[in-house]
FITOR-765823 format. One record per residue: x, y, z of N, C-alpha, C in turn. Coordinates in steps of 0.2 Angstrom, whole numbers, padded with zeros to 4 digits, always signed. Each point is the difference from the previous one (the first is absolute). Last residue first. Example, Ala and Ser with C-alpha at 12.3 -4.5 7.8 and 13.67 -1.06 7.14 Angstrom:
+0064-0011+0035+0004+0006+0001-0004+0005+0003+0002-0028+0000-0004+0006+0000+0004+0006+0000
//
This chain:
+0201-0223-0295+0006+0001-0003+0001+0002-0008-0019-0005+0015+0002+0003+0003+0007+0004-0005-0013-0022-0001-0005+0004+0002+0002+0009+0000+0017-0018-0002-0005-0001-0005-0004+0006+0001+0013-0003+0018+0003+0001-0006-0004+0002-0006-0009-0013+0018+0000+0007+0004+0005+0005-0008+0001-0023-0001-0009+0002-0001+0000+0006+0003+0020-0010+0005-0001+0002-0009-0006+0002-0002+0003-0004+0024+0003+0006-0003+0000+0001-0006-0006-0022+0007-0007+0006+0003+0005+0009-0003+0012-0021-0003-0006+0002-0005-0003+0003+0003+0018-0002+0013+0002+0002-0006-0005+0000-0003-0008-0009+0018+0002+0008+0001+0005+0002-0005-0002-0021+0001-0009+0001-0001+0000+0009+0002+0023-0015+0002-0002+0001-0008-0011+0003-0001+0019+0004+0021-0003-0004-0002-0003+0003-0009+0014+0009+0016-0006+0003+0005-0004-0006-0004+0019+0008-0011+0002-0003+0009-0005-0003+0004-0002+0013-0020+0001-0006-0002-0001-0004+0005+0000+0025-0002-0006-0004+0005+0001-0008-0003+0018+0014-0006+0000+0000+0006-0008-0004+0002+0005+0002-0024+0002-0003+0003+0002-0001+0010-0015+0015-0013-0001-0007-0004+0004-0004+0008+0006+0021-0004-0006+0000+0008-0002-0007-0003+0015+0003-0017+0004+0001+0008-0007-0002+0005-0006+0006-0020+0001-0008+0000+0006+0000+0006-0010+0021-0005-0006-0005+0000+0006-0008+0000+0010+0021+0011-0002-0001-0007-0005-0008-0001+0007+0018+0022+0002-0005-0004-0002+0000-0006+0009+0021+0011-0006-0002-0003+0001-0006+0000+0015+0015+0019-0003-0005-0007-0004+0000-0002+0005+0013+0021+0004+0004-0007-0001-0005-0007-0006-0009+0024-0003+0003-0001-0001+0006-0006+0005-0021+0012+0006+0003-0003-0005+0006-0003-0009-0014+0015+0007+0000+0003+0004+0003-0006-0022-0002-0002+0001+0007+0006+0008-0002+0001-0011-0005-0025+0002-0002+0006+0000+0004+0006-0012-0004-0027+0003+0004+0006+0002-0002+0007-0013-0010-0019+0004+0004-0005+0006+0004+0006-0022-0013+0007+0007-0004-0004+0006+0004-0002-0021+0011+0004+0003-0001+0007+0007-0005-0003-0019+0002-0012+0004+0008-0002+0008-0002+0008-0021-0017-0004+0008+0001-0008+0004+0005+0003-0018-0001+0016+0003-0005+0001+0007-0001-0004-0016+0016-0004+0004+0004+0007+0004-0007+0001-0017-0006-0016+0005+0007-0003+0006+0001+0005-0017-0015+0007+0004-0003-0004+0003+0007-0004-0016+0005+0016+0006-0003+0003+0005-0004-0007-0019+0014-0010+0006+0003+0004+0006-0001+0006-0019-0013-0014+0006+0003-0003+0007+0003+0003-0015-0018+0014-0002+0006-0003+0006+0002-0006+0007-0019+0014-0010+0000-0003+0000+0006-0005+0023-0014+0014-0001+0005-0003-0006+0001-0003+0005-0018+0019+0002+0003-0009-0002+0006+0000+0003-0017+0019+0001+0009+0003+0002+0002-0008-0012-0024+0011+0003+0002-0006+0000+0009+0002+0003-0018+0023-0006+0004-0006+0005+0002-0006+0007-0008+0025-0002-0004-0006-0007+0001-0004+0018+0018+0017-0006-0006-0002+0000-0001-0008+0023+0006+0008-0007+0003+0001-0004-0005+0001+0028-0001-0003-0007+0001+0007-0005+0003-0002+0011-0021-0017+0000+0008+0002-0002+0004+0009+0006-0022-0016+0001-0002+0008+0000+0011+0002-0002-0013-0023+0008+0004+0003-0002+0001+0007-0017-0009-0010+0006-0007-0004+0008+0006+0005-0023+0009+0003+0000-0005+0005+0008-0003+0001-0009+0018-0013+0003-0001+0009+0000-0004+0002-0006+0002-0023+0006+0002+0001+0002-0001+0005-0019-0005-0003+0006-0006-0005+0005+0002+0003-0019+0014+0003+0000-0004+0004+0006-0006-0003+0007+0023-0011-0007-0006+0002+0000-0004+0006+0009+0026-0009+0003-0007+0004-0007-0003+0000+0011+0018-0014-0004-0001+0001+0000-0005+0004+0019+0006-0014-0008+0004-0004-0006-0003+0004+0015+0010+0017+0005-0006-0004-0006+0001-0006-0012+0014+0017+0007-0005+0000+0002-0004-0005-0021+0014+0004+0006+0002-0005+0007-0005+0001-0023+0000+0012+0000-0001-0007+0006-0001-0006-0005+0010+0024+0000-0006+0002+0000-0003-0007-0002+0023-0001+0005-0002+0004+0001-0007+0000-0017+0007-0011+0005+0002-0003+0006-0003+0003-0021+0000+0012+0001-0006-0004+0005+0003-0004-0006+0016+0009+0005-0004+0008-0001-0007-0005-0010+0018-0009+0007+0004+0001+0002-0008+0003-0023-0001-0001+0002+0001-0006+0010+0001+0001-0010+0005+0020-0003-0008-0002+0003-0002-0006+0002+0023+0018+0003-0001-0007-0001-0011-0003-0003+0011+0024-0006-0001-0006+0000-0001-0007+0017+0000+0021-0002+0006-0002-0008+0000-0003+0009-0021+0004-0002+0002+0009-0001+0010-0003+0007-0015-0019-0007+0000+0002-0003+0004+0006+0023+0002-0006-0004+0004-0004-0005-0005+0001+0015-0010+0012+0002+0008+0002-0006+0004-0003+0001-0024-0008-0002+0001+0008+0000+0009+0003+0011-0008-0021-0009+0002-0001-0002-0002+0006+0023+0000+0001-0003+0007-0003-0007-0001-0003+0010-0019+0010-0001+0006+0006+0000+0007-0004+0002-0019-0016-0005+0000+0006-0002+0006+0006+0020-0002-0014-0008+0005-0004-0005-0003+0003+0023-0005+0007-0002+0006+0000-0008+0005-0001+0014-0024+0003-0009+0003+0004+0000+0007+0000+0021-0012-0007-0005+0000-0003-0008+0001+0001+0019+0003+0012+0000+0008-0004-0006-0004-0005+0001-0006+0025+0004-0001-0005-0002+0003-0006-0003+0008+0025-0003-0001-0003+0004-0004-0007+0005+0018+0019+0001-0008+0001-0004-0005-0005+0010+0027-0004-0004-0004+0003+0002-0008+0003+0011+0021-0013+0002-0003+0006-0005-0004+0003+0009+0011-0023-0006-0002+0002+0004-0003+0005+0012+0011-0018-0002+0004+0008-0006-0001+0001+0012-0011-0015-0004+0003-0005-0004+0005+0006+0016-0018+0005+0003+0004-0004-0005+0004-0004-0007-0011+0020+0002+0005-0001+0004+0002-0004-0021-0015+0005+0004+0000-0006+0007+0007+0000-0022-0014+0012+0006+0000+0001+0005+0001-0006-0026+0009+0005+0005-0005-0002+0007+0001+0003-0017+0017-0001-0003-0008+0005+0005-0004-0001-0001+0019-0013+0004+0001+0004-0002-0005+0006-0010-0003-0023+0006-0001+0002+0004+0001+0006-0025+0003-0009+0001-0003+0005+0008-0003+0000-0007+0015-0017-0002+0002+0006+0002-0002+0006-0001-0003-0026+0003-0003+0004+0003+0003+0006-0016+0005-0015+0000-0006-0002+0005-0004+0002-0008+0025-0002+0001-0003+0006+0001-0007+0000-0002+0014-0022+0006+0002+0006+0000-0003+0008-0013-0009-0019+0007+0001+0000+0005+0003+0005-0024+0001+0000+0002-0004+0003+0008-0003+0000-0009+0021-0010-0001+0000+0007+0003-0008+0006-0002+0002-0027+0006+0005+0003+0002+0000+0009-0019-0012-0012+0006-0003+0000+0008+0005+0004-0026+0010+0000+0002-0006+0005+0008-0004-0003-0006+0017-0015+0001+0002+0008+0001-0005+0006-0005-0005-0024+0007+0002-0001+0001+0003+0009-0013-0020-0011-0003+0007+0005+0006+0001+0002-0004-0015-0023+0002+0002+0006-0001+0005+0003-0005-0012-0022-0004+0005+0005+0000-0001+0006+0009-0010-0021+0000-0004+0007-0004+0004+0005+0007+0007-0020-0004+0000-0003-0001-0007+0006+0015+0019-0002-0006+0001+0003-0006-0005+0000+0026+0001+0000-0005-0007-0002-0008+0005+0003+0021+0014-0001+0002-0006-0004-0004-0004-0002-0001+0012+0020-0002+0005-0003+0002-0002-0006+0004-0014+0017-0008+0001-0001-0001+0005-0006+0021-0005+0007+0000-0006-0006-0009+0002+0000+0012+0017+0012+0004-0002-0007-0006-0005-0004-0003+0000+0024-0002+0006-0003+0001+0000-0008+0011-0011+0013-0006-0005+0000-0005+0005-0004+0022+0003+0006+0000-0002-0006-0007-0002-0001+0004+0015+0015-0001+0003-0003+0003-0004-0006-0003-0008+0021-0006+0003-0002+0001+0004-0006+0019-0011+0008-0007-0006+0000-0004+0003-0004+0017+0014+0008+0001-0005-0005-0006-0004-0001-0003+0011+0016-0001+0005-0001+0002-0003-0008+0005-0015+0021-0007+0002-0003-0002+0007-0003+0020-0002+0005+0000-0008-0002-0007+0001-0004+0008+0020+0013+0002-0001-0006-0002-0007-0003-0006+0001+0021-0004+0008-0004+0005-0001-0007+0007-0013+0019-0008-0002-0003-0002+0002-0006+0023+0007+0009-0001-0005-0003-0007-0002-0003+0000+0017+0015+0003+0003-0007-0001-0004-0006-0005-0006+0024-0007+0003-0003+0004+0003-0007+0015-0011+0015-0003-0007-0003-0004+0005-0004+0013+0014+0008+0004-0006-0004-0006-0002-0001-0010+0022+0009+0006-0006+0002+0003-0006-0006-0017+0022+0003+0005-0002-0006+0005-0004+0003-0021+0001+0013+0001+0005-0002+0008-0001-0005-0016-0022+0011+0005+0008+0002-0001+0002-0006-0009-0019+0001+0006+0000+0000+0003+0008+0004-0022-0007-0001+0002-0006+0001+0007+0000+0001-0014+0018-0007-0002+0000+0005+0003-0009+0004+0005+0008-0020+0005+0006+0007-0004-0003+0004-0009-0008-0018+0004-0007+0001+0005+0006+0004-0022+0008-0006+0000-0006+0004+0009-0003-0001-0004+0021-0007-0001+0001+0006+0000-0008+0003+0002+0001-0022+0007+0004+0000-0002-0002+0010-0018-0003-0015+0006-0007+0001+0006+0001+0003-0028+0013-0003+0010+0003+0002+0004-0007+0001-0026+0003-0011+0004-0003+0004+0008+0002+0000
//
């Protein structure tokens, strides 16, 4: 799989947004990488993570986000929905639950409901190793700031916001991972 062709084939050719992509997801992939090659003993499928890593957030330039040169109409929380919409309609099936997987440490049916989210009313957790890997690795990394690491009790504290069941779903992502 070419991950580079699929998202020029969305963004263009070295535009802002396709740069921005490309580095954020390139972060992602090569801490997830890092931590699999660190935990062999989770028998991670170092290709599929790396791959899904790099496309795990695909469905951004649908959004409405343009300090991070997304111009869609879409809200930025339905990124990973419309990125496992984008990679199923490819065939990428495996690849496209990453997307939809990786939000926040995971969005429950709880979650959508109590925050009034726009998705459907369904749990979008994390299952496999490698959506919960691509899901840890991705905390550590922003698109709006792109030159940062967080560090494990910062990314702690930002999914705070998001509710005290998604602070514990990321210490169990910690645990597993850290």
């Amino acid at each position: 799989m070419d991950y580079i062709s699929i998202i020029e084939q969305y963004y263009g050719s070295g535009t802002d947004a396709a740069r921005l992509l490309i580095k954020h997801s390139r972060q992602v992939a090569d801490l997830a990488i890092d931590i699999a090659t660190r935990k062999p003993q989770l028998d991670i499928d170092i290709r599929f993570a790396y791959e899904a890593a790099m496309l795990h957030d695909i469905g951004i330039y649908l959004t409405d986000a343009p300090e991070i040169y997304c111009h869609g109409t879409e809200p930025y929380i339905k990124h990973g929905l419309l990125g496992r919409e984008l990679l199923d309609s490819l065939g990428y099936h495996r690849h496209a639950l990453v997307c939809e997987r990786h939000t926040g440490a995971g969005l429950s049916k709880i979650d959508i409901v109590e925050q009034g989210l726009p998705l459907p009313v369904r749990d979008m957790l994390p299952l496999s190793i490698e959506e919960k890997l691509v899901c840890y690795a991705d905390k550590f990394y922003s698109k709006s700031h792109p030159d940062r690491t967080a560090t494990y009790e910062s990314a702690r504290k930002k999914l705070g916001k998001y509710g005290a069941a998604t602070v514990v779903r990321f210490d169990a992502l910690h645990e597993l991972f850290g």
